[in-house]
MDTraj code that builds the backbone (N, CA, C; nanometers):
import mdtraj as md
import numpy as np

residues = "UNK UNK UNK UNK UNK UNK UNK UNK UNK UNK UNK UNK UNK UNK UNK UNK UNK UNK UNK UNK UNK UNK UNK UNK UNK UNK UNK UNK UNK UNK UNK UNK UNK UNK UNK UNK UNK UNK UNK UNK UNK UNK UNK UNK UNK UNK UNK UNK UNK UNK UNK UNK UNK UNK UNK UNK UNK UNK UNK UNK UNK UNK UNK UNK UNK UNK UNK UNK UNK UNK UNK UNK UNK UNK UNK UNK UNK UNK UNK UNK UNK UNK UNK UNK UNK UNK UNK UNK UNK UNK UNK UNK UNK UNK UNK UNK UNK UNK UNK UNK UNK UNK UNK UNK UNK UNK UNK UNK UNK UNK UNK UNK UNK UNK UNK UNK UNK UNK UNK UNK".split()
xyz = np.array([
    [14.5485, 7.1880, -5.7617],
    [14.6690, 7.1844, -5.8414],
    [14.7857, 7.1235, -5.7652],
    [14.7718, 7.1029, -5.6052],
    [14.8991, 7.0034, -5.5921],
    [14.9091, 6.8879, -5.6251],
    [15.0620, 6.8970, -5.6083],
    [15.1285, 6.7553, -5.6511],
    [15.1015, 6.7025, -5.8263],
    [15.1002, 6.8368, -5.8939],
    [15.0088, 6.7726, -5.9994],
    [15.1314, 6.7502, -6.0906],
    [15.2085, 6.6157, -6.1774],
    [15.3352, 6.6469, -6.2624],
    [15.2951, 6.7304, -6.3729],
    [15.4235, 6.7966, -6.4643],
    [15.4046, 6.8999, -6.5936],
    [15.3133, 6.8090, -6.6464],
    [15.3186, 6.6748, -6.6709],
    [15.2839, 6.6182, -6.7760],
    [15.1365, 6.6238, -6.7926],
    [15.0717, 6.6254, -6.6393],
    [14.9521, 6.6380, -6.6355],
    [14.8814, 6.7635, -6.6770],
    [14.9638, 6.8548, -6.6172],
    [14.9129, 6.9870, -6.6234],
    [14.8517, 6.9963, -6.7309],
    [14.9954, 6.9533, -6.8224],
    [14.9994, 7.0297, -6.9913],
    [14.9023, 6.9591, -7.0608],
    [14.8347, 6.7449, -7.0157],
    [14.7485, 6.7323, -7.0326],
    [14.6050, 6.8052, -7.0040],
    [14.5724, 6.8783, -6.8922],
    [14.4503, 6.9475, -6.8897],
    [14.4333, 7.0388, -6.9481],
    [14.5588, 7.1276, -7.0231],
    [14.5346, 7.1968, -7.0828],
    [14.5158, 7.1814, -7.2357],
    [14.5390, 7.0521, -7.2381],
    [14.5421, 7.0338, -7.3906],
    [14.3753, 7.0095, -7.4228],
    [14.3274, 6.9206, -7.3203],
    [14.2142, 6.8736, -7.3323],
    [14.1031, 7.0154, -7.2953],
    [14.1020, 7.1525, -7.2832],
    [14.0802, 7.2319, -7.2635],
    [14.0346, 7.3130, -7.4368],
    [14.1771, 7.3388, -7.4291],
    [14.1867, 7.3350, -7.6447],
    [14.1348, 7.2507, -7.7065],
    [14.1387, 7.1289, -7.6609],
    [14.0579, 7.0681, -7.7603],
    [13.9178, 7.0632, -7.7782],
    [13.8751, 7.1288, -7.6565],
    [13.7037, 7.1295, -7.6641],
    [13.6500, 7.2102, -7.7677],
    [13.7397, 7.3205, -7.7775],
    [13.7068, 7.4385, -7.8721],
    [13.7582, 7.3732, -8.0265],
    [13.8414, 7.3378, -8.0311],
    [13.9518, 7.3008, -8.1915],
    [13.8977, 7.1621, -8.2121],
    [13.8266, 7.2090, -8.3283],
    [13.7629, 7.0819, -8.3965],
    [13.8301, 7.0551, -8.5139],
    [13.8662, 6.9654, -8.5905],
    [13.9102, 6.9312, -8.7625],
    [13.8296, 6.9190, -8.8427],
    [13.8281, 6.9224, -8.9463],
    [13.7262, 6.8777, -9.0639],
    [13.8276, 6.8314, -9.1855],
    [13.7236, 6.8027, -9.2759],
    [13.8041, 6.7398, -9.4299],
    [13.8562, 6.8137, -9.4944],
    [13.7738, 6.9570, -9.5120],
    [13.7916, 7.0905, -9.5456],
    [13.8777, 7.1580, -9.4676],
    [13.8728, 7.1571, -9.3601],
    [13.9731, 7.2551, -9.2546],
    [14.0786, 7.1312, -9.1598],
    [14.1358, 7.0969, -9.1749],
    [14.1574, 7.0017, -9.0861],
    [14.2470, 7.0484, -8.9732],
    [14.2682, 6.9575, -8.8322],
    [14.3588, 7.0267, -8.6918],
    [14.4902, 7.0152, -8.7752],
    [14.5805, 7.0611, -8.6978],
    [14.6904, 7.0495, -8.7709],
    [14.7577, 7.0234, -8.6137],
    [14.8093, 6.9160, -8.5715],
    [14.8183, 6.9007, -8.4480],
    [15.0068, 6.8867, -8.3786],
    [15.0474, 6.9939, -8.2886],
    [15.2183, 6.9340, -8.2489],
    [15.1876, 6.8722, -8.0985],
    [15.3634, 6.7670, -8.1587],
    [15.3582, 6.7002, -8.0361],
    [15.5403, 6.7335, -8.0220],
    [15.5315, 6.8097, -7.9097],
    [15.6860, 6.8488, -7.8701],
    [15.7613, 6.7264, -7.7660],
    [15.8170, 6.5714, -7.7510],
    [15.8778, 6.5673, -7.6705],
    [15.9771, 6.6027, -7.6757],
    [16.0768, 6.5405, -7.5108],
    [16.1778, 6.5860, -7.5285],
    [16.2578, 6.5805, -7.6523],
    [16.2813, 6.4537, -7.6987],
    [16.3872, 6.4494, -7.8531],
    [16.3299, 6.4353, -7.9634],
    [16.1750, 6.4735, -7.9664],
    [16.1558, 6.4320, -8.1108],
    [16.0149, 6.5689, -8.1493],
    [15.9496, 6.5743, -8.2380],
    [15.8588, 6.6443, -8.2797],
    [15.7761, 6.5741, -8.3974],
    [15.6225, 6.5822, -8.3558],
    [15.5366, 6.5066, -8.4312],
    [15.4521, 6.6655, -8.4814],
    [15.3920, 6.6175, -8.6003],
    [15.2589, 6.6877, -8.6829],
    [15.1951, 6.5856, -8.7184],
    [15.0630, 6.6406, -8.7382],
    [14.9595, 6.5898, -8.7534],
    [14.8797, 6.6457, -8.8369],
    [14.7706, 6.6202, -8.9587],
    [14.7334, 6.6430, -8.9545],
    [14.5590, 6.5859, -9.0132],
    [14.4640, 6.6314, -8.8984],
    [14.3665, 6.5187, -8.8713],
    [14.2330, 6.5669, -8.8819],
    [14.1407, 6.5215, -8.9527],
    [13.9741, 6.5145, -8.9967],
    [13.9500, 6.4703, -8.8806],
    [13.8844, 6.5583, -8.7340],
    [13.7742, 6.4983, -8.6639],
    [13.7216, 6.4464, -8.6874],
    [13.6119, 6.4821, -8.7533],
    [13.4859, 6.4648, -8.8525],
    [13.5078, 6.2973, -8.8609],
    [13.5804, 6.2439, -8.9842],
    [13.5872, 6.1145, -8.9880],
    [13.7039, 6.0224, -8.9240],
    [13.7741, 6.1236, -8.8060],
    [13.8524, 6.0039, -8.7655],
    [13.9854, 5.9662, -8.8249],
    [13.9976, 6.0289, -8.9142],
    [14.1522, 6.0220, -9.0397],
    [14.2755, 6.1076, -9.0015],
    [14.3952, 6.0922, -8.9995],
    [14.4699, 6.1255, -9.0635],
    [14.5030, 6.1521, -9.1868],
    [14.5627, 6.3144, -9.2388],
    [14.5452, 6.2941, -9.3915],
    [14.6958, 6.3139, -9.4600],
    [14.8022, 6.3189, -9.3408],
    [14.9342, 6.3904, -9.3682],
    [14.9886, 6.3560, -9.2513],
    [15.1126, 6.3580, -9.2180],
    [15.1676, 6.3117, -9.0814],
    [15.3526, 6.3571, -9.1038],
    [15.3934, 6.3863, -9.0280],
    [15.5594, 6.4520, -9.0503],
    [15.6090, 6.3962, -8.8750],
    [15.7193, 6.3205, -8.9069],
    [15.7796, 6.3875, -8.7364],
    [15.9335, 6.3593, -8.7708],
    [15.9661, 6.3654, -8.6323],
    [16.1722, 6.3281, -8.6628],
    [16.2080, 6.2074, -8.6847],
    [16.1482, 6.1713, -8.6348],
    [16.1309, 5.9697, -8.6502],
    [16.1079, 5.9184, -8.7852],
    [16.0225, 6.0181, -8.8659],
    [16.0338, 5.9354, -8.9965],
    [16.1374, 5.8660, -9.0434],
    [16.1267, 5.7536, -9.1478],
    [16.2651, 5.7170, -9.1870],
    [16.2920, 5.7958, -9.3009],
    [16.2033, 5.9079, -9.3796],
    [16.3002, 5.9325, -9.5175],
    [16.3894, 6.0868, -9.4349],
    [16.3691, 6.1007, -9.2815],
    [16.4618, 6.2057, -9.2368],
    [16.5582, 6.1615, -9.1621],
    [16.6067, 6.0080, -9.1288],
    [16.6724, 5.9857, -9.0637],
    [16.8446, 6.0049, -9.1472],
    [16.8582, 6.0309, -9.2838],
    [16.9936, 6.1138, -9.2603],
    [16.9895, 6.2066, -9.2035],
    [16.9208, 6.3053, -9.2370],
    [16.9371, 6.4497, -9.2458],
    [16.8968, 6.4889, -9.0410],
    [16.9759, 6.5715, -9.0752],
    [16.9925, 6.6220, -8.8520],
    [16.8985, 6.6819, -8.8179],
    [16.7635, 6.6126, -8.8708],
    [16.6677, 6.6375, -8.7404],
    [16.6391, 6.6603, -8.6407],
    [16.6989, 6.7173, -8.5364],
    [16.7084, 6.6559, -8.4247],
    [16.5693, 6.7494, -8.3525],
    [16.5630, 6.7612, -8.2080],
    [16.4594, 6.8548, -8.1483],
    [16.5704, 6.9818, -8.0866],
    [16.6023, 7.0437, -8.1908],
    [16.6167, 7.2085, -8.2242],
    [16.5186, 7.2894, -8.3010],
    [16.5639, 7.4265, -8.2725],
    [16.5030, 7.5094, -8.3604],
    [16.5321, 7.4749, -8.5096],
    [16.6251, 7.4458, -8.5648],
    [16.6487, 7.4517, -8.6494],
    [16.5864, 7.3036, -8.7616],
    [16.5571, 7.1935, -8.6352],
    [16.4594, 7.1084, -8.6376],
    [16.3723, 7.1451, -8.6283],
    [16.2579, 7.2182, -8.5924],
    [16.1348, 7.2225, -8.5998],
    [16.0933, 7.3259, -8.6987],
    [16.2162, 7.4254, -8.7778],
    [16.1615, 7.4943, -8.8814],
    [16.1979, 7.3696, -8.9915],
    [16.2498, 7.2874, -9.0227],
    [16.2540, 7.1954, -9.0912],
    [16.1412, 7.1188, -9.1367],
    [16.0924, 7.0451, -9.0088],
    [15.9480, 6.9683, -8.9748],
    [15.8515, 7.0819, -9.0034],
    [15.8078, 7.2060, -9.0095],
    [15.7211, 7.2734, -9.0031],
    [15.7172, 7.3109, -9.1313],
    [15.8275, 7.3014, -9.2044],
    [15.8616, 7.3371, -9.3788],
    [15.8097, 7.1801, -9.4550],
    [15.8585, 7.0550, -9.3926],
    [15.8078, 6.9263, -9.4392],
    [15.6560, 6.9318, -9.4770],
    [15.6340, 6.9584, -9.3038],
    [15.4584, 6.9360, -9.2748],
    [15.3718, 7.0146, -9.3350],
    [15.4521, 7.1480, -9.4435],
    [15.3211, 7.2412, -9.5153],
    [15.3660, 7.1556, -9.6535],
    [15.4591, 7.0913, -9.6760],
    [15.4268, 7.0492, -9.8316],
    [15.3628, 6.9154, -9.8724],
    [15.3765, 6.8319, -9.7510],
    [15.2912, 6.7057, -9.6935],
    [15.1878, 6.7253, -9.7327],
    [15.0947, 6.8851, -9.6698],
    [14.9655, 6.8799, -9.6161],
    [14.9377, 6.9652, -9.7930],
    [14.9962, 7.0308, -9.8013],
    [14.9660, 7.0620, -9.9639],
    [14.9535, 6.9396, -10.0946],
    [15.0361, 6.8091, -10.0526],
    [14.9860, 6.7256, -10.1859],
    [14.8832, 6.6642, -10.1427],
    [14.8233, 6.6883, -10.0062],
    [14.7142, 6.6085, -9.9372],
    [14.5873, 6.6892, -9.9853],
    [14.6040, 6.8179, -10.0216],
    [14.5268, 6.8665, -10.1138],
    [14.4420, 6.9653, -9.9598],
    [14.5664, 7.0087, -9.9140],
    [14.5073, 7.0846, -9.7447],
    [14.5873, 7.2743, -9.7776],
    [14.4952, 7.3247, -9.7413],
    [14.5325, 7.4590, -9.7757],
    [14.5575, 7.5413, -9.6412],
    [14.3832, 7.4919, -9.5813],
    [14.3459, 7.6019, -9.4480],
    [14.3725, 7.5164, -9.3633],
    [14.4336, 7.5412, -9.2398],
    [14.3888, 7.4396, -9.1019],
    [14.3921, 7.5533, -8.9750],
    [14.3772, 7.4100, -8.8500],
    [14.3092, 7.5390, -8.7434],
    [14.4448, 7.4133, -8.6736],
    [14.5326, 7.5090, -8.5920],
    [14.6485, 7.5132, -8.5315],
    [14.5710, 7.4168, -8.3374],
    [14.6681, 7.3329, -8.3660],
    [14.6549, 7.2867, -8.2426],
    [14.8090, 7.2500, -8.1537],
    [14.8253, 7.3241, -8.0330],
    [14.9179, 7.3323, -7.9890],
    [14.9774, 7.2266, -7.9154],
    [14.8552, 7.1855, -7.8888],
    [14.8996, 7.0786, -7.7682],
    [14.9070, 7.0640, -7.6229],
    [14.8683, 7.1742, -7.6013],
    [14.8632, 7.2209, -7.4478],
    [15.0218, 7.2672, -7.4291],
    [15.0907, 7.2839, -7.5172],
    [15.2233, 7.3445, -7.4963],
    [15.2635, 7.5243, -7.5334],
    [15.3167, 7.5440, -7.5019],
    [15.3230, 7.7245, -7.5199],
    [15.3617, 7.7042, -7.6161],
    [15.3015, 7.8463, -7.7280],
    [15.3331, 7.8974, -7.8642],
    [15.4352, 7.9908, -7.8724],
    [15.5544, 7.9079, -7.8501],
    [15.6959, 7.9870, -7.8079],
    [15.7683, 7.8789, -7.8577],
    [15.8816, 7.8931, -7.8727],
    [15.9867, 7.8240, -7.9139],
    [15.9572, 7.7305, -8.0341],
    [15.9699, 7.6196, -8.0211],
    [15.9934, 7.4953, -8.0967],
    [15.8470, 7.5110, -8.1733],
    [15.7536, 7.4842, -8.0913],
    [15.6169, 7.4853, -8.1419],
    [15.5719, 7.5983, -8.2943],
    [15.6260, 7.7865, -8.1971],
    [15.6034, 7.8165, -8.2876],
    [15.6578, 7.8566, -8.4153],
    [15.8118, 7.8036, -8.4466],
    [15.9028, 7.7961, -8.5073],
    [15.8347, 7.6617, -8.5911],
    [15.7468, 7.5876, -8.5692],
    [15.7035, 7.5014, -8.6785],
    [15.5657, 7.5454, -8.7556],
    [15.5016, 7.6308, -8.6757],
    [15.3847, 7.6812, -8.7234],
    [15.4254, 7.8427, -8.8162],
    [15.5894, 7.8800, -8.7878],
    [15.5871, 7.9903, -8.8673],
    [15.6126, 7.9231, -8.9961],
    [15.7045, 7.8298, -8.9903],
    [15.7308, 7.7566, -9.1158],
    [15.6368, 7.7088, -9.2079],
    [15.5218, 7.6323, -9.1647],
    [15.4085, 7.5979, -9.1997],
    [15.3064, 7.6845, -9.3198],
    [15.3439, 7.8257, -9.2006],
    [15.2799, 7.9404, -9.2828],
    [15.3620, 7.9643, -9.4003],
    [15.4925, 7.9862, -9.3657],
    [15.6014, 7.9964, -9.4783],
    [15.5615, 7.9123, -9.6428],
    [15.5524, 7.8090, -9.5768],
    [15.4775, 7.6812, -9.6847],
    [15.3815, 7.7150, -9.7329],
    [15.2776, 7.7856, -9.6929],
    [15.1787, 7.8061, -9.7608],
    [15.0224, 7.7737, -9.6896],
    [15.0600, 7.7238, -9.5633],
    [14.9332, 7.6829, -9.5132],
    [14.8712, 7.8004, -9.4578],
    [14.7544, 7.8053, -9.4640],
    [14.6331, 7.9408, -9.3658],
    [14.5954, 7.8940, -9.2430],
    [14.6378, 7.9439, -9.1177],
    [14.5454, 7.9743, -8.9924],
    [14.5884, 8.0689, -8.8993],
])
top = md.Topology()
chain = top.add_chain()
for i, resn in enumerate(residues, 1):
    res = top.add_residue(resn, chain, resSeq=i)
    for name in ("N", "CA", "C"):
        top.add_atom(name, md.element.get_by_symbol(name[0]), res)
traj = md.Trajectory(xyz[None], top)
């Protein structure tokens, strides 16, 4: 573990989770990406390789509205990303973190999510 940067770390740990967290058509990952200023969802069919829904801050139909990477941003994005994944015709998914802690930002988008209506 010396000399190793966060970035790596949080890569081995992601790739750790991911051995276990698979997607499907039926269940699909539902995947965050926390950088510093922005926040991505995902959400993605292993199985065939697809994207079937996608939300982040960067979109352009959120660039009025103050997105930014707050809390108050990521219950936003996490409220987007369950009604996204609902006309995508997505109910259940299996939560993928990212190799990032399920604290803050992260899980302030996955409570929202649930809020929306999604199961995992």
């Amino acid at each position: 573990m010396a000399n190793r940067s966060r970035k790596e770390v949080r890569q081995r740990r992601h790739w750790r989770i991911r051995k276990r967290v698979k997607g499907t058509a039926a269940v699909p990952r539902m995947s965050v990406y926390a950088s510093n200023q922005h926040l991505y969802v995902q959400f993605i069919d292993d199985e065939n390789g697809n994207t079937l829904a996608q939300v982040s801050t960067v979109d352009s139909q959120l660039r009025g509205e103050n997105v930014s990477d707050t809390l108050q941003g990521a219950e936003t994005i996490g409220s987007i990303a369950a009604e996204r994944a609902r006309a995508a015709g997505v109910k259940k998914v299996v939560f993928d973190r990212g190799g990032f802690r399920f604290h803050g930002r992260v899980k302030a988008i996955a409570d929202k999510a649930r809020e929306g209506g999604l199961e995992f």
